[in-house]
C-alpha positions as CSV (number, residue, x, y, z in Angstrom):
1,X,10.3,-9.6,-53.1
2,X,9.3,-6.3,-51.7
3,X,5.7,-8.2,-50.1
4,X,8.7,-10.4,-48.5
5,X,10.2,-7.2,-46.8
6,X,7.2,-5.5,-46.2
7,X,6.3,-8.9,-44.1
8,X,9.9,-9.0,-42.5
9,X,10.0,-5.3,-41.8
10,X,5.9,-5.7,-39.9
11,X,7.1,-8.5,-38.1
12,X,10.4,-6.9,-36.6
13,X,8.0,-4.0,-35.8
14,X,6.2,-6.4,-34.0
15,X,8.9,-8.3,-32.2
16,X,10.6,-5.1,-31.4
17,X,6.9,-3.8,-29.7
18,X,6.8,-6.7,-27.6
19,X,10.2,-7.1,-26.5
20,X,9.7,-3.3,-25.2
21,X,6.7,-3.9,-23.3
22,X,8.1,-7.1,-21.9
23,X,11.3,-5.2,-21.1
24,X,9.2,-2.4,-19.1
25,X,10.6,-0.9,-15.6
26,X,9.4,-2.7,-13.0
27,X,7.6,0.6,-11.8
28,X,5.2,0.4,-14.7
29,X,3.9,-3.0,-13.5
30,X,0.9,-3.5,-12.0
31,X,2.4,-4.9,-8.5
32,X,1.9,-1.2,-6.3
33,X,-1.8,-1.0,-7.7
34,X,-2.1,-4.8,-6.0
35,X,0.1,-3.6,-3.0
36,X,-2.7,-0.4,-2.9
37,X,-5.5,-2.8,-3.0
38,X,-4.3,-4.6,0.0
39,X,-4.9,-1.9,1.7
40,X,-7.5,-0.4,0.4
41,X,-9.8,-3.5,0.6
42,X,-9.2,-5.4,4.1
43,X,-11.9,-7.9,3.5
44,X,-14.0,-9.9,6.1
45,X,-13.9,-14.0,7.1
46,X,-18.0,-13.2,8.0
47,X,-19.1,-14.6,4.3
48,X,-15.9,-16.5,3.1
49,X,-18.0,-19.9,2.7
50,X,-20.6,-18.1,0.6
51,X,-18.1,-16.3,-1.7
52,X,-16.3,-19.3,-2.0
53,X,-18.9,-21.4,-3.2
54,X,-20.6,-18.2,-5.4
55,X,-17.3,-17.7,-7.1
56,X,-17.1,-21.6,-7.9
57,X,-20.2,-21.6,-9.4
58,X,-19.7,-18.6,-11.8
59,X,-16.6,-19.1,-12.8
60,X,-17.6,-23.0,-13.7
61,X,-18.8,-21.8,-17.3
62,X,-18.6,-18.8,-18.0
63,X,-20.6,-19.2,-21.6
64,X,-23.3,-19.1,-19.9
65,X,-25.9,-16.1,-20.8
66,X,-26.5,-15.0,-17.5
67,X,-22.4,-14.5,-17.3
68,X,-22.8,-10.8,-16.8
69,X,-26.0,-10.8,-14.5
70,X,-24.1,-13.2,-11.9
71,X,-20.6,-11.3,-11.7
72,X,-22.7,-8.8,-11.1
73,X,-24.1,-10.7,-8.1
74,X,-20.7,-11.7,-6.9
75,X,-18.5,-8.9,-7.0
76,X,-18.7,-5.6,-5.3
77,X,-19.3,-2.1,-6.4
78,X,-15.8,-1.5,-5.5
79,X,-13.7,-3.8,-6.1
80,X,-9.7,-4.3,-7.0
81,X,-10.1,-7.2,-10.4
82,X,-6.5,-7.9,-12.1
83,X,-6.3,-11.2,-14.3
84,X,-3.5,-10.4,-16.0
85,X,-4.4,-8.7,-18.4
86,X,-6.5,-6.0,-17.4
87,X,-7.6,-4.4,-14.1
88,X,-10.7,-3.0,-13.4
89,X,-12.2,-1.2,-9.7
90,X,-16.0,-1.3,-10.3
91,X,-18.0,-4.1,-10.0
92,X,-20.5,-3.4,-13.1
93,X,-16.8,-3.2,-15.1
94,X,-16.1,-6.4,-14.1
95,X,-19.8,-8.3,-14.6
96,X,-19.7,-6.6,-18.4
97,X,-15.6,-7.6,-19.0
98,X,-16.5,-11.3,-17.7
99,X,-19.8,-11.6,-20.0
100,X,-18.2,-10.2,-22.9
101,X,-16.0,-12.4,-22.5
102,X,-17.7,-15.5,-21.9
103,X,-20.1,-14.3,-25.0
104,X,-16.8,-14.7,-27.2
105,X,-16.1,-18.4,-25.8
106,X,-17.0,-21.8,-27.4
107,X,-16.7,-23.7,-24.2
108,X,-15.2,-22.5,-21.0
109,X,-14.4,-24.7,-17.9
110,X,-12.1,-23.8,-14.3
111,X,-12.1,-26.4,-11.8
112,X,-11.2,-25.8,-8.5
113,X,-8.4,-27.7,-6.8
114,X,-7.5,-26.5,-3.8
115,X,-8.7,-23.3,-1.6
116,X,-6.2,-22.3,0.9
117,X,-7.4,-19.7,4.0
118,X,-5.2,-17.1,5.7
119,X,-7.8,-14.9,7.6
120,X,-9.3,-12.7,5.3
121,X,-7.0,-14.2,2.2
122,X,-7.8,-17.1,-0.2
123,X,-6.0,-18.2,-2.5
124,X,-8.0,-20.3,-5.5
125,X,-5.3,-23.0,-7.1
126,X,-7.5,-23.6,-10.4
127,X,-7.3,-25.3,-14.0
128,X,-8.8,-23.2,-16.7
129,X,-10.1,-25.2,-20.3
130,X,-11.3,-22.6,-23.1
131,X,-12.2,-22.8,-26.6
132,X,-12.5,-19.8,-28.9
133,X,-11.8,-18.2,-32.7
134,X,-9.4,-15.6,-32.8
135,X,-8.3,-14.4,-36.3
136,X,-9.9,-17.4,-38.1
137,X,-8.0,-20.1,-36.4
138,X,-9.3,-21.8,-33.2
139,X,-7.8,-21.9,-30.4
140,X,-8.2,-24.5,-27.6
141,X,-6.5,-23.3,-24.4
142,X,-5.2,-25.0,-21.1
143,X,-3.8,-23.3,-18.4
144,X,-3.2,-23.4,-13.9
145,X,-3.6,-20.3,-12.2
146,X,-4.0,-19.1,-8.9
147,X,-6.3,-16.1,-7.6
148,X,-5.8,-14.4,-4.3
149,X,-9.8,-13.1,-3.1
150,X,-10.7,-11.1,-0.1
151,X,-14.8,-10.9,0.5
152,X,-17.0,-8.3,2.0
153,X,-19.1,-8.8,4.8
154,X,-22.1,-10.4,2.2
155,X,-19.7,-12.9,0.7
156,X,-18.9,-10.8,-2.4
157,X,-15.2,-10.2,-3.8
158,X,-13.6,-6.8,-3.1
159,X,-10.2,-8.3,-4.3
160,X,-9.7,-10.3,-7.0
161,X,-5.8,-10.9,-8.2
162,X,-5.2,-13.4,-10.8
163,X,-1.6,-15.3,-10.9
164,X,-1.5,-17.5,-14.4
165,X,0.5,-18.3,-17.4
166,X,-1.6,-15.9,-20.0
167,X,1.4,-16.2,-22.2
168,X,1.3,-19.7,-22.4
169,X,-2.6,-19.9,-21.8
170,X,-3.8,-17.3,-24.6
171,X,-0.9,-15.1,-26.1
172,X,0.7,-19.1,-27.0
173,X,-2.4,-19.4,-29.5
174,X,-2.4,-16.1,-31.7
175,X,-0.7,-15.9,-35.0
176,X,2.6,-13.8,-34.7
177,X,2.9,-13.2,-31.2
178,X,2.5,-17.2,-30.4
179,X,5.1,-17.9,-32.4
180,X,7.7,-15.1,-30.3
181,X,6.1,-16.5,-27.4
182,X,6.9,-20.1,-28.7
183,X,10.5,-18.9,-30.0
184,X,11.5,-16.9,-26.5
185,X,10.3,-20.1,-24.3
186,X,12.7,-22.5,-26.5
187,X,15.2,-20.5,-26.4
188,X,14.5,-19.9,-22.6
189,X,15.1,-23.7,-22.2
């Protein structure tokens, strides 16, 4: 009996946690930070082809061991980098994030569907596939996104800003917080 409310009382911790950081002021967001990096990092059109096609390529599979060593490659000292779930304004940040991350990955694919231009702007409509172990269970993950880039004059990304489902992409998948995540999109319905 008292494991039982030990349990219950962890999980309402839990649930009351995430229901305050979902429940944050809009000011704590990350939305001026992206507004900042608008203007902060005006990109160029001189190298969008060769970005493009750079970016493509390493985000393809990013299991790969060289993971690290090409973000480094395609994104620039500074640089604004928001996926969702973290933002980062160095370049090296970035490359190390992205390979530690691929290093944790069974499999990882994104497949490029459409690239839409606006000047400087792109905007990356994308599938992501990924295949990990978190907490002893695996976890097979689809998900669509979006990415706005701008690109340097060399064709490497000074603004990277991620639009995608990470609850329903990752946080979907973990024990205790997939299942709020699962309850609060039923119950959303």
């Amino acid at each position: 009996m008292l494991r039982t409310l030990i349990l219950l009382f962890a999980l309402g911790a839990i649930l009351i946690a995430l229901w305050m950081w979902w429940a944050r002021p809009m000011e704590d967001s990350d939305m001026p930070d992206y507004q900042d990096a608008l203007r902060q990092h005006p990109g160029s059109t001189a190298a969008i082809e060769a970005g493009l096609a750079s970016f493509g390529g390493v985000f393809a599979d990013l299991t790969r061991d060289d993971t690290a060593e090409r973000m480094a490659e395609l994104y620039a000292d500074e640089v604004f980098f928001n996926d969702t779930l973290l933002t980062l304004t160095a370049g090296r940040a970035v490359a190390d994030y992205m390979g530690e991350t691929g290093a944790k990955l069974d499999s990882s694919e994104v497949i490029v569907h459409q690239t839409i231009r606006d000047g400087v702007d792109v905007f990356v409509r994308w599938d992501m596939h990924f295949a990990t172990s978190a907490f002893g269970m695996k976890i097979d993950s689809k998900s669509i996104g979006m990415t706005h880039l701008r690109f340097d004059d060399d064709g490497r990304v000074v603004l990277h800003q991620d639009f995608w489902d990470a609850a329903g992409g990752l946080y979907e998948h973990l024990p205790l917080i997939g299942a709020v995540v699962r309850t609060a999109k039923r119950m959303m319905k």
